[in-house]
C-alpha positions in Angstrom: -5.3 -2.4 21.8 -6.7 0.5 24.0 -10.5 -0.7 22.8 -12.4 -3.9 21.7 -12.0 -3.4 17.6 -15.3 -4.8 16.4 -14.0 -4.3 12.7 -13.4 -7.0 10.5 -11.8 -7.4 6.6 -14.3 -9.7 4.4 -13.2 -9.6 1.1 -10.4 -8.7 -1.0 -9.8 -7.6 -4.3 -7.3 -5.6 -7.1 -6.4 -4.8 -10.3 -2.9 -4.2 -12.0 -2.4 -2.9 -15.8 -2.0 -5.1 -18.7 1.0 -3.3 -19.9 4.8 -5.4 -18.7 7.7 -3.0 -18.3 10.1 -5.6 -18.1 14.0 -4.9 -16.8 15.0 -5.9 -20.7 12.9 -2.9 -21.9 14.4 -0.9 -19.1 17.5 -1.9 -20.8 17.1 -0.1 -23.9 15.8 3.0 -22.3 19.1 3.5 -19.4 21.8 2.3 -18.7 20.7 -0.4 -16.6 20.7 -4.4 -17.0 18.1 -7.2 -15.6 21.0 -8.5 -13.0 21.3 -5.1 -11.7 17.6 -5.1 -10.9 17.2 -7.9 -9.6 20.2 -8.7 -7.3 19.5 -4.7 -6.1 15.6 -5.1 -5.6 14.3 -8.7 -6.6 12.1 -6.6 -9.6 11.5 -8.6 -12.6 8.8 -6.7 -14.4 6.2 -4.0 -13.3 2.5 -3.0 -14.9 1.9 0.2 -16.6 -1.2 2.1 -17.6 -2.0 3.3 -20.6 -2.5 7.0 -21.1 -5.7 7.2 -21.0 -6.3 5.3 -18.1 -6.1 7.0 -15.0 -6.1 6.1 -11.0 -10.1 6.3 -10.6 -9.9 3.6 -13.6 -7.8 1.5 -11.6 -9.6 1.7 -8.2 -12.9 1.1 -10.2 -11.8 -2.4 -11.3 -10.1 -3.4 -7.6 -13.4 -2.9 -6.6 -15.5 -4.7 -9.6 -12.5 -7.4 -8.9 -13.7 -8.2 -5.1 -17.2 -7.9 -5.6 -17.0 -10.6 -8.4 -14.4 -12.7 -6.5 -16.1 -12.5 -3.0 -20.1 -12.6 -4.3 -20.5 -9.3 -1.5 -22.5 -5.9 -2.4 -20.9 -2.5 -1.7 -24.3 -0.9 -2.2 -25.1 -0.5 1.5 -21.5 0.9 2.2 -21.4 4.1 4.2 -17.5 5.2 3.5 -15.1 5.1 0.9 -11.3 5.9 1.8 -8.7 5.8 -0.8 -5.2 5.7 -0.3 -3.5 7.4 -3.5 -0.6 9.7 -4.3 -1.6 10.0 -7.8 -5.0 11.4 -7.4 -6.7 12.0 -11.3 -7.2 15.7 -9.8 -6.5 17.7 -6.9 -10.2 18.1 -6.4 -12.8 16.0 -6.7 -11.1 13.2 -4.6 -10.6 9.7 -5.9 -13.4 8.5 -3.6 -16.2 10.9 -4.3 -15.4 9.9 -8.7 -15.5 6.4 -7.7 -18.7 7.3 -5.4 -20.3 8.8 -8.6 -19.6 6.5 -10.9 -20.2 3.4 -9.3 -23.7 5.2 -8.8 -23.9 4.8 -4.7 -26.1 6.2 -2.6 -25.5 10.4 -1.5 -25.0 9.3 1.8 -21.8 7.5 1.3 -19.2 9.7 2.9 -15.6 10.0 0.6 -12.0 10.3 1.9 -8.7 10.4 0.1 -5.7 10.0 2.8 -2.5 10.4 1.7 0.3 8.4 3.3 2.6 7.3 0.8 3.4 3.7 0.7 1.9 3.3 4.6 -1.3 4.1 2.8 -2.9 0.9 2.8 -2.5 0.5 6.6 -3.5 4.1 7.2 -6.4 3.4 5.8 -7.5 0.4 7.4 -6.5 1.8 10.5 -9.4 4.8 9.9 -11.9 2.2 9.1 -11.4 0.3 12.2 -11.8 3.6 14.0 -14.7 4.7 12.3 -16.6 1.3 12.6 -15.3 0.2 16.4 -16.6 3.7 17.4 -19.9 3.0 15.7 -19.8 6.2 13.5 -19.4 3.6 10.1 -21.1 -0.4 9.7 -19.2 -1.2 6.4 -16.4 0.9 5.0 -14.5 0.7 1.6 -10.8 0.9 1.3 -8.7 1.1 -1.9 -5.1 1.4 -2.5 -4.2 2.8 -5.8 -1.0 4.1 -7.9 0.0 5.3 -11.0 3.6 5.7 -10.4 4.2 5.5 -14.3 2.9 8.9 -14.3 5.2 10.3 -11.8 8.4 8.8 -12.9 11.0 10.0 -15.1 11.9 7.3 -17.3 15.9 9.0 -18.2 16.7 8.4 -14.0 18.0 5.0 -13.9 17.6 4.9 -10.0 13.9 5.5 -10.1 12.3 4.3 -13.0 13.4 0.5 -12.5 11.4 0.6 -8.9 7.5 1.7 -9.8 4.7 0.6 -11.2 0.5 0.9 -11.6 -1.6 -1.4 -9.7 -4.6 -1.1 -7.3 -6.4 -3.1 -4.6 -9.2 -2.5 -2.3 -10.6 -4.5 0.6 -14.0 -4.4 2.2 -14.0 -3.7 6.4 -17.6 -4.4 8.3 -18.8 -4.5 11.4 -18.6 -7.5 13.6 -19.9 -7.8 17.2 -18.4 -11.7 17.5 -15.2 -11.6 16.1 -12.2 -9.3 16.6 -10.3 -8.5 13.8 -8.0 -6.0 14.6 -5.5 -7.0 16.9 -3.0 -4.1 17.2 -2.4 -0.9 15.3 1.4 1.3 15.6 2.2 4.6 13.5 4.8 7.0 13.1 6.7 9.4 11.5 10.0 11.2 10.6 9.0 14.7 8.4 12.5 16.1 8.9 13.4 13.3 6.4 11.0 14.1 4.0 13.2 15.4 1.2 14.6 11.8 1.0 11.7 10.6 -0.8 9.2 13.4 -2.7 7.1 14.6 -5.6 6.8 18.2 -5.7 3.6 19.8 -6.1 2.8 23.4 -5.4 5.5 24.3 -3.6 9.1 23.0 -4.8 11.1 23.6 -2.0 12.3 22.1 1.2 13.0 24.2 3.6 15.2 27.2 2.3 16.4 24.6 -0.9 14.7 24.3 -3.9 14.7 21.0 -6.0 15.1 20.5 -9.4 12.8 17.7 -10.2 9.2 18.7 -10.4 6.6 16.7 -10.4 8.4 13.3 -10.7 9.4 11.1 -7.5 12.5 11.4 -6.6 14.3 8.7 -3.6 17.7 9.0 -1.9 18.1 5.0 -2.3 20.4 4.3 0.4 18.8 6.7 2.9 15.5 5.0 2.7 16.7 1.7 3.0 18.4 2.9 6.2 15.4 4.6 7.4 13.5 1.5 6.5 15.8 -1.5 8.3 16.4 0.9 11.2 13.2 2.1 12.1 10.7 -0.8 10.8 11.8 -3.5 13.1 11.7 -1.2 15.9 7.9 -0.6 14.9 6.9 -4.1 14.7 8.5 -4.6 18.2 6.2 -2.3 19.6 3.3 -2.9 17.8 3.6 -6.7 18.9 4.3 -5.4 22.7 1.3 -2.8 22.2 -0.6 -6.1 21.3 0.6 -8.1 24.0 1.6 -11.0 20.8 5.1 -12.3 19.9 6.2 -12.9 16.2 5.7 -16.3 17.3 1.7 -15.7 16.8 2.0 -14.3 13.0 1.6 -16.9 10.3 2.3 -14.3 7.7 4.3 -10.9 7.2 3.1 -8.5 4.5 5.5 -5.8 4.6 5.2 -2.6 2.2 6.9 -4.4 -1.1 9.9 -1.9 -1.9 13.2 -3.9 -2.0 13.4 -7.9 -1.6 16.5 -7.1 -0.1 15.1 -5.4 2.1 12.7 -7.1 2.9 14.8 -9.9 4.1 17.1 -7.5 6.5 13.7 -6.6 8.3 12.9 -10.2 8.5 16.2 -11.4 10.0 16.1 -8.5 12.4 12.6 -9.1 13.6 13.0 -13.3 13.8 10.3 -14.5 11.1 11.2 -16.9 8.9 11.8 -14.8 5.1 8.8 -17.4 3.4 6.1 -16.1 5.9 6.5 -12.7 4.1 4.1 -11.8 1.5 5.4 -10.3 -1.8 4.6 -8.5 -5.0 7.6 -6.7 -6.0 8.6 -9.4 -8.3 6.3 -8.2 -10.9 5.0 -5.7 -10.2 7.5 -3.3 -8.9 7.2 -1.0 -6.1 3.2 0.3 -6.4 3.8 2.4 -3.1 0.0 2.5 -1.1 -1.1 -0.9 -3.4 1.7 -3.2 -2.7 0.5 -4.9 0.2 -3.3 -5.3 -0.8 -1.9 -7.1 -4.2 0.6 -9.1 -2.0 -2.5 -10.3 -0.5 -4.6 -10.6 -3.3 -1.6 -13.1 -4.7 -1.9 -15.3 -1.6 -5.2 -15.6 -1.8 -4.9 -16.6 -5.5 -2.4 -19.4 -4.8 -4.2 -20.5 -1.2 -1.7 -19.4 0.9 -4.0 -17.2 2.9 -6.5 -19.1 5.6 -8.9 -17.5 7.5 -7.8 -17.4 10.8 -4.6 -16.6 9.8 -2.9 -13.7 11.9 -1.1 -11.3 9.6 1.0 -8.2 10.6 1.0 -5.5 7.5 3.4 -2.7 7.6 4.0 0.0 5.3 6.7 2.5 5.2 8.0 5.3 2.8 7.4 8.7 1.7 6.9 11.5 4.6 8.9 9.3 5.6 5.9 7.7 7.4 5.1 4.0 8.8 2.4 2.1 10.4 1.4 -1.1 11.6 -1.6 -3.6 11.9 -2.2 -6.9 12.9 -5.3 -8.2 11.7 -7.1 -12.4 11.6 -8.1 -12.5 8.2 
């Protein structure tokens, strides 16, 4: 990196819907079938939220989830960033609800980024910025999606891909230990209308679209995008960080597509069980998939501290971004 990051994630947590949309249910609603799902993107089931509850609800119990599982306060935090495309309004933000009803102090400074399913890294990307350059001591980020909400349950090429789910992760300040080890970003915006929700405006460029407000994807062109550009990403971001694959003991890539998943694997020479999942179920949660991919390794012990772990997300924008973090 161009500067000593004295950033450093402590604690982990997230929260996923109690509600299973399994591919049987899918079944009955189009004209689908669970082996179609599965050998296509390795999706078993995905979480969905009731319809009351709403993205704020879910970022407020990621958060309740790694205070309780890490024994930490977030009382004396001085920035919340949240990572959403499903904000519960366009304004107030995500952050500033949370900020207000988690009761924290005035001073605590709110930010939603939007970033699609490189969200997550985004995010943790800012914090590091905001606490190496000494303008932040302990920052909160939270991934979290309602995709449910977004998704039009009669397109059989969309609806079997998305779910809810939510996680959030606690970066401080740490004058011994380094814990960011590389960041890498990009983007292709002339590409954009291969993967959108309309909002105000429903055209792109002098062509309107025809499906507002619900996500739609260009399967195939993503999945290009995605095992064309992604390894070249992690190439540089390794170079940038003067590290080899050789030096990650696990790869959390953006959970879209198991398949692939295991292209990008193959292409950048890491072994397909070092990557960290959690597709299988629950679905593609864009921004959220690769804190709750975490949040399962932790759960089952796979994750040591020490441990060197390259994240990378990818998706809508199209945008991508990589970090390399010692957890």
């Amino acid at each position: 990196m161009d500067f000593q990051s004295r950033a450093k994630v402590t604690a982990l947590g997230a929260y996923i819907p109690e509600k299973k949309l399994t591919n049987h249910n899918l079944e009955k609603m189009v004209d689908t079938s669970d082996e179609w799902i599965i050998q296509r993107t390795g999706i078993k089931e995905r979480r969905i939220s009731d319809d009351t509850e709403f993205t704020s609800d879910l970022a407020y119990k990621a958060i309740e989830d790694l205070v309780e599982r890490f024994s930490v306060t977030i009382d004396d935090i001085d920035l919340i960033i949240v990572a959403t495309i499903t904000p519960d309004y366009r304004t107030p933000s995500v952050s500033a609800v949370i900020q207000g009803r988690m009761n924290l102090p005035e001073t605590v400074g709110v930010l939603d980024l939007n970033a699609a399913c490189a969200g997550f890294v985004y995010a943790l990307q800012v914090a590091n910025g905001m606490i190496t350059t000494g303008q932040s001591q302990k920052v909160l980020v939270v991934s979290v999606e309602e995709l449910s909400k977004i998704t039009d349950y009669t397109d059989r090429d969309t609806c079997v891909l998305f779910g809810d789910g939510a996680g959030a992760a606690l970066v401080e300040y740490n004058q011994k230990t380094t814990g960011f080890l590389g960041t890498y970003y990009g983007s292709d915006g002339k590409s954009g209308n291969k993967l959108y929700c309309t909002g105000l405006s429903d055209q792109f460029g002098p062509e309107k679209v025809d499906r507002k407000n619900y996500l739609f994807q260009d399967g195939r062109a993503v999945y290009n995008f995605a095992i064309k550009t992604i390894p070249r990403g992690i190439k540089a971001l390794l170079e940038k960080s003067d590290m080899t694959i050789d030096h990650i003991d696990w790869f959390v890539p953006h959970s879209a597509n198991l398949r692939m998943i295991h292209s990008i694997c193959d292409k950048i020479g890491i072994s397909r069980e070092k990557a960290l999942t959690s597709l299988e179920y629950f679905g593609n949660t864009s921004s959220a998939t690769i804190p709750l991919a975490l949040w399962l390794a932790l759960k089952d012990d796979r994750l040591k501290r020490g441990d060197k772990l390259l994240l990378y997300g990818f998706g809508g924008g199209l945008t991508h971004a990589g970090v390399i973090i010692e957890w």
